[in-house]
N, C-alpha and C positions, 0 to 999 in steps of 0.2 A: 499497472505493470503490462509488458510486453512478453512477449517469449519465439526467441529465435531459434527454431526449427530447424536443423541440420540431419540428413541422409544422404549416405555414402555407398554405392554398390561396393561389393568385394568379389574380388576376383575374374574382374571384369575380361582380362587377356585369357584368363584361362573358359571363361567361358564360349569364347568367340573363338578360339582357335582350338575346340573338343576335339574335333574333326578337321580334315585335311579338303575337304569339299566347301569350294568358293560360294555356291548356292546357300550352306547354311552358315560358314561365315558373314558371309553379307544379313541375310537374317537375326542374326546374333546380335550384330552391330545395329540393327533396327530397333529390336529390343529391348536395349538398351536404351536409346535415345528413348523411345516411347513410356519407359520404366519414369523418366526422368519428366518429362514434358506430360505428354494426355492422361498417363495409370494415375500419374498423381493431383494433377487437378480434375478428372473424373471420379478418383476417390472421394475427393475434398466436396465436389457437386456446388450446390450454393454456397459455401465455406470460402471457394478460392475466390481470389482477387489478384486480378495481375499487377497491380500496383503494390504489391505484399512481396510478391516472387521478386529475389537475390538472386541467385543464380538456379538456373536450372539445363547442364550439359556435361557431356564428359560423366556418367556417373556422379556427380553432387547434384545436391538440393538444399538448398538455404530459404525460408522463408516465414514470414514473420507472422505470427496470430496476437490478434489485439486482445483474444481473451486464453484463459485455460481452457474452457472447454474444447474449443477448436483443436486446441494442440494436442491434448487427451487423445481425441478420436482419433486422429493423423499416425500418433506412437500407436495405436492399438491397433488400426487399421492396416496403415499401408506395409509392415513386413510380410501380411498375408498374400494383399496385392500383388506383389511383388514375386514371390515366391511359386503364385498361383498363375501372375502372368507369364513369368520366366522360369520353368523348374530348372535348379540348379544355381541359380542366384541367390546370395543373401546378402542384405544388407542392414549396416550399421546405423543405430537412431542417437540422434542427442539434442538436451535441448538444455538454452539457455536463458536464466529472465531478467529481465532487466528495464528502468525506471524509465517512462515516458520522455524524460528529459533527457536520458544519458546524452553529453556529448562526446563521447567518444565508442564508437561503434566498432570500429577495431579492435579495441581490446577484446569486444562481448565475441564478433571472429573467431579473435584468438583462442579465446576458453573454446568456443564450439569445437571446434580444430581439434583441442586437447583432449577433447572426450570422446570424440568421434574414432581416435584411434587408442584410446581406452577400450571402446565400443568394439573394437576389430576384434580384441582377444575375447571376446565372449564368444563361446561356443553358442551353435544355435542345431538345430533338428534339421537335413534334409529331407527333401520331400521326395528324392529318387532314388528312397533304397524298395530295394525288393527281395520275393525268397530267396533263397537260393536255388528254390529247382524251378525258378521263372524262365522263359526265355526271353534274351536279351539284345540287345542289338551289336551288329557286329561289329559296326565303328568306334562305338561308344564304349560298350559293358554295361550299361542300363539295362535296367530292365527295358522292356519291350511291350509298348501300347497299340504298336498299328502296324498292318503290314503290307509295306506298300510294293510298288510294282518292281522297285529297286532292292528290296528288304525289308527284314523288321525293322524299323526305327523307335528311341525311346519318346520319352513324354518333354524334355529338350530340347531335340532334335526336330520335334514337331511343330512347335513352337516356335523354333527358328522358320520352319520351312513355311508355316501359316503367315509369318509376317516379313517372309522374304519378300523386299521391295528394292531389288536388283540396280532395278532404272533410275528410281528417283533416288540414292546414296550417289550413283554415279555421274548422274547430273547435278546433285549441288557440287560433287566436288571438281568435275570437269568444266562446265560451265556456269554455277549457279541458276538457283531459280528459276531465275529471267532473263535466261541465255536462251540460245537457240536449242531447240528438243532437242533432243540425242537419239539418234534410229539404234534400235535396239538391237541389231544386225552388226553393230560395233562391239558390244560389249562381249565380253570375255569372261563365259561361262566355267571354263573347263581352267585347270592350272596351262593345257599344252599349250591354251591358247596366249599363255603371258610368256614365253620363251620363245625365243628368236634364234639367230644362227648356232649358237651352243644353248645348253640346259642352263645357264646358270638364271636364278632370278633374283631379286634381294627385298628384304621386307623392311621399310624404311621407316623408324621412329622420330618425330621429331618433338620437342621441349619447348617453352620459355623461358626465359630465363629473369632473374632476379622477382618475381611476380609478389614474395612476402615484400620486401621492400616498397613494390607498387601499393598493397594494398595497408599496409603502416601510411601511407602518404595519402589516400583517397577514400580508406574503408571510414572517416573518423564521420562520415555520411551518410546515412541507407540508400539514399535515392542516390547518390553520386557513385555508390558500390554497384545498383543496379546498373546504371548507365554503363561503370565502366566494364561490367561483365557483357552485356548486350554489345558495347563495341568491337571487345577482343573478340569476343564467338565471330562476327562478320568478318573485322580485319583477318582472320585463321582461314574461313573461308574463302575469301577474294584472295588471298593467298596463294591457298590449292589451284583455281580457279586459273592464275597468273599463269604458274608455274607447268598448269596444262599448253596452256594455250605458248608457250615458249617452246616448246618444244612437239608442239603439233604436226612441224614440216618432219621429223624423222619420224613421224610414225604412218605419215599417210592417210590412205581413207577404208583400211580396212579396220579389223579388229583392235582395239584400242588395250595394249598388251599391259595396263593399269588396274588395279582392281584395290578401290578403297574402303578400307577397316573402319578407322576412327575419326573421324571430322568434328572437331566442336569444342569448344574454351580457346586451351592453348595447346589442346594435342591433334597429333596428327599421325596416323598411322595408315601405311597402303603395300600393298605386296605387287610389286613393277619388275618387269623385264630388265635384267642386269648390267647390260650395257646403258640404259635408260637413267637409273639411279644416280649417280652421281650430277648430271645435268640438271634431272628432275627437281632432288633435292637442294640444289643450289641457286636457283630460280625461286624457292621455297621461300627461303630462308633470305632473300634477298628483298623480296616481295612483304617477306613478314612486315621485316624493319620499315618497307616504307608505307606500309598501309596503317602500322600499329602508329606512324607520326601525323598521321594527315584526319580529318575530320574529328569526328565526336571524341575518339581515341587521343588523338594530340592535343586535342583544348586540357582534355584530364592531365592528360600528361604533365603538361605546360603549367596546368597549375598547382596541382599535387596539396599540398598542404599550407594552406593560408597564401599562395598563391608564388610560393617560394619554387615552383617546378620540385618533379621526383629526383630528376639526378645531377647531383652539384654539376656538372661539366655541361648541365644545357642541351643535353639529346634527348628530345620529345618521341622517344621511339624506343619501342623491345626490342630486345636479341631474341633468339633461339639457339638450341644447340640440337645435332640430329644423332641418329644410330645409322647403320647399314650392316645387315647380315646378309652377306653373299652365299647363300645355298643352292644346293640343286633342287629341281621341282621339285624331287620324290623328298626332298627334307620336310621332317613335321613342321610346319608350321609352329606352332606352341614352341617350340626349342630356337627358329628362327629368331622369332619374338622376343623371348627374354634375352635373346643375346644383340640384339638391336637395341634395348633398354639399357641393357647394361654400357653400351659403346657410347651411349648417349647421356649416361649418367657421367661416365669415363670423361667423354669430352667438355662436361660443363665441371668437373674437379679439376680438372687441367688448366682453361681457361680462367677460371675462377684464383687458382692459384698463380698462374702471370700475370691475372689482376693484380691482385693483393701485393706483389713484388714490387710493381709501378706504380699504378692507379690511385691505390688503396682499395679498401673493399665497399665502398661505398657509390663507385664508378659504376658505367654498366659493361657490362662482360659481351664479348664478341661475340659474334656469331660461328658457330666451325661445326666440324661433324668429325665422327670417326668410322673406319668400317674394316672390315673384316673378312676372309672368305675363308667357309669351313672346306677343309679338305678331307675330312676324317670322318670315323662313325661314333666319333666318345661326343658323349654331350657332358660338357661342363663348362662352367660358368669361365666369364673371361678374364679373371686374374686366375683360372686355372691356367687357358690358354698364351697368358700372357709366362706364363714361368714355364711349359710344355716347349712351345711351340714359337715364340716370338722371345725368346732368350737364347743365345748360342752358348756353350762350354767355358769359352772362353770370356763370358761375361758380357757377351757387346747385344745389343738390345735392337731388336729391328721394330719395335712401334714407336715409329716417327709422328705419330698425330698427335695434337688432332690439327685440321686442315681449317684454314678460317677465310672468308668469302671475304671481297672487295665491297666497303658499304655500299648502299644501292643504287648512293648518285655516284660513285666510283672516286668519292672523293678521300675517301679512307682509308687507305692501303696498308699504312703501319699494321704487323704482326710483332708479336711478343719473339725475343730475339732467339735464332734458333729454326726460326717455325716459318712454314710458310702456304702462301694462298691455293686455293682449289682448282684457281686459273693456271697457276705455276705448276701445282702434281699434274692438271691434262697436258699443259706446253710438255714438261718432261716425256708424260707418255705415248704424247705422239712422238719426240725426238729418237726414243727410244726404239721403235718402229721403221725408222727412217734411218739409223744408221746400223749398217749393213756387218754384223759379225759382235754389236755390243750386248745386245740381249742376251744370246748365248754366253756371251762370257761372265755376263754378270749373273745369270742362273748357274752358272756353272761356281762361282764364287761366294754365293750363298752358300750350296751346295758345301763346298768346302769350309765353311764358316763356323757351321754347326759343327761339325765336329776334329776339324783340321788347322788349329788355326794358324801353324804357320804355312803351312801349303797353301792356305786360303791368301797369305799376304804374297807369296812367292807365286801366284796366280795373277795376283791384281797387277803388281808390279810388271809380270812379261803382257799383259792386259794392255798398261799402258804404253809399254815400248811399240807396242805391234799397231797402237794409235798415235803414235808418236806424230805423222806426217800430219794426220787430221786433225787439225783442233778443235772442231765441233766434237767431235765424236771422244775426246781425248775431256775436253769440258765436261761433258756428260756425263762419263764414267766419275771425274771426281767429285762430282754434285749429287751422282748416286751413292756413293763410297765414303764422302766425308761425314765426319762424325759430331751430329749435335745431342749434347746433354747425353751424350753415352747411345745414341742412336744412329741408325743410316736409315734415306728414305728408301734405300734399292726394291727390298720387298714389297713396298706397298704399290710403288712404281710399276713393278713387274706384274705384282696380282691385277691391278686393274687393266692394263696394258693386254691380260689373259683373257680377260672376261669381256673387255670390250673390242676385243678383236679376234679370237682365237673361233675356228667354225668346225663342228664337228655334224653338221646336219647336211 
């Protein structure tokens, strides 16, 4: 017998976003990976073999022990590890056994999978409670282990700050590895440092998409499971990597207004200058697709199961789907985030379901993003926001997303009908800029939307008489105005057009 070893961090966003200071977010994000990679083959000592290691990024660990005892020691072991190297983390164990021979390793996966969020709902001991007449730190609420030049900090926060490794997070994700060094005089310490002409900044999540279906197609292999985790981790990387370097001529050669979270599998998370974001991410996600086709990545692809390729239609290559929380600096962080997660769950439900309409569900689902900008101080979740705030009186619906990219070789342009591309909302938001008295009117027609709606329509209409001579500007108005699937894109049009132009510094 075999027995496959699966550990799960929990609460990996919340751990990394305790705090509003980039110093120990960056930290966090270290210790993490390190949880996942060295804690746990330092635990294991002569036990580990890297030819046994399934995955290991992103908060999981898969890997395989030829006997019990090894596996034993691992369950007993590493939640200590883990807990002692991270206070404030805990994670999830589960293991699964199975026969020398099995040929289908997928399924044994799949069971791990199962138990593993079994494994979430067990309650476990933290390890950072304290008295109550302790004193505590003041970012956190922790109790309070050290006091440093800046304050008390807890026994988390320390941890973060011992394995803050600033530079090297931000060179694999700006250049990788075996790029050129990165002078440290670039990087972006402080939040003030990642805002530009206005405050706004956005913390951008991005996804994979269809990824059970990859590994139903590839998992029924060990060695072909590793391989294909080892490729995605890199394609994710040269990605980021891409998508730096596309947009290097707008940032210059000062302070690089980027600051990266999560890097590794198939996630991606970074907190970027707000005008930035939408470019940044679209480059992203363009990059994804063609890196996930080409090498190690695409041979799996290509062959999938018995040598039939993973997706009937012949695309050697993943999608992604992304989030964008438009906030201002002084916004928590942690509230950014889950609301970036959720825009990106939003956009692969959407997508998935204009699949399903055409395709079938068995296609691979497009690439798109959605975003958001908070104007307010309520924090809740975004189908609150979507019934608050992005629904008028009179029923009509301003979230026109999600926005879906041109494939990479630009040969792909079809969008689910209705919908349109990320190139098409920026051509808009420049038009919008450029002709002279339509912004205004179309704020002003929102405005009236929400709660006016016939004066909202007795607005639009003298809107367009008074654009009547122009027909650019008269085109415009009704491509912001017309209504798909009970939606208009004016608002979304408008908000970015805000954030990427508006200068209050």
């Amino acid at each position: 017998m075999k027995y496959l070893y699966g550990a799960a961090v929990q609460g990996i966003q919340n751990f990394i976003f305790q705090t509003d200071r980039l110093r120990d977010v960056a930290g966090a994000s270290e210790l993490v990976a390190h949880i996942c990679t060295k804690a746990f083959s330092t635990m294991l000592g002569k036990r580990w073999k890297e030819s046994n290691q399934i995955i290991s990024a992103a908060g999981n660990i898969k890997y395989v022990f030829n006997n019990e005892s090894d596996c034993q020691y691992a369950v007993r072991h590493f939640p200590m590890t883990v807990m002692t190297t991270a206070p404030g983390i805990t994670v999830s164990q589960a293991v699964v056994a199975f026969a020398e021979d099995e040929k289908d390793f997928c399924k044994i996966v799949f069971e791990l999978e199962d138990k593993l969020r079994t494994g979430r709902n067990l309650p476990s001991l933290p390890v950072t409670v304290g008295l109550l007449g302790m004193e505590r730190s003041r970012h956190t609420g922790l109790p309070a282990v050290e006091d440093m030049k800046d304050g008390l900090i807890d026994a988390s926060t320390k941890a973060k700050q011992d394995k803050c490794n600033t530079r090297g997070l931000c060179q694999k994700s700006f250049f990788g590895d075996d790029g050129p060094a990165l002078d440290p005089k670039r990087i972006a310490y402080e939040v003030e440092d990642i805002t530009g002409r206005n405050d706004w900044i956005a913390v951008i999540h991005a996804d994979g998409n269809s990824l059970g279906q990859v590994v139903q197609a590839v998992g029924h292999d060990p060695e072909c499971f590793r391989r294909f985790s080892k490729a995605l981790d890199a394609a994710t990387v040269r990605a980021a990597n891409g998508a730096f370097k596309a947009i290097s001529e707008r940032i210059g050669d000062g302070i690089i207004p980027i600051r990266p979270v999560v890097l590794g599998g198939d996630d991606m998370t970074v907190i970027i200058r707000g005008d930035l974001a939408i470019p940044y991410v679209t480059e992203y996600l363009k990059r994804f697709e063609q890196y996930t086709g080409e090498g190690e990545m695409g041979k799996i692809l290509a062959q999938g199961r018995q040598g039939k390729g993973v997706f009937p239609e012949g695309k050697n290559h993943l999608s992604a789907c992304a989030g964008i929380a438009f906030v201002k600096s002084s916004y928590p962080f942690h509230y950014a985030y889950q609301l970036a997660e959720q825009l990106c769950e939003e956009s692969k439900r959407v997508a998935k379901q204009a699949l399903a309409e055409t395709d079938g569900r068995k296609a691979l689902c497009k690439s798109c993003l959605m975003f958001h900008k908070v104007e307010d101080s309520f924090v809740t979740s975004y189908a609150d926001i979507v019934r608050r705030v992005l629904m008028t009186d009179a029923g009509k619906s301003l979230k026109f997303g999600p926005y879906y990219i041109n494939s990479y070789d630009l040969s792909a342009t079809d969008v689910p009908e209705g919908s349109i591309t990320i190139d098409r909302l920026l051509e808009l938001c420049d038009r919008l800029g450029s002709e002279e008295g339509v912004k205004t009117g179309i704020r002003r027609w929102l405005t009236l939307l929400h709660n006016y709606d016939g004066r909202a329509g007795q607005h639009l209409q003298r809107l367009l008489k008074n654009n009547k001579e122009n027909s650019s500007a008269s085109q415009l108005i009704a491509q912001l105005t017309q209504t798909h699937h009970g939606a208009v894109a004016a608002y979304d049009v408008l908000t970015l057009f805000t954030i990427m132009n508006q200068e209050t510094k």
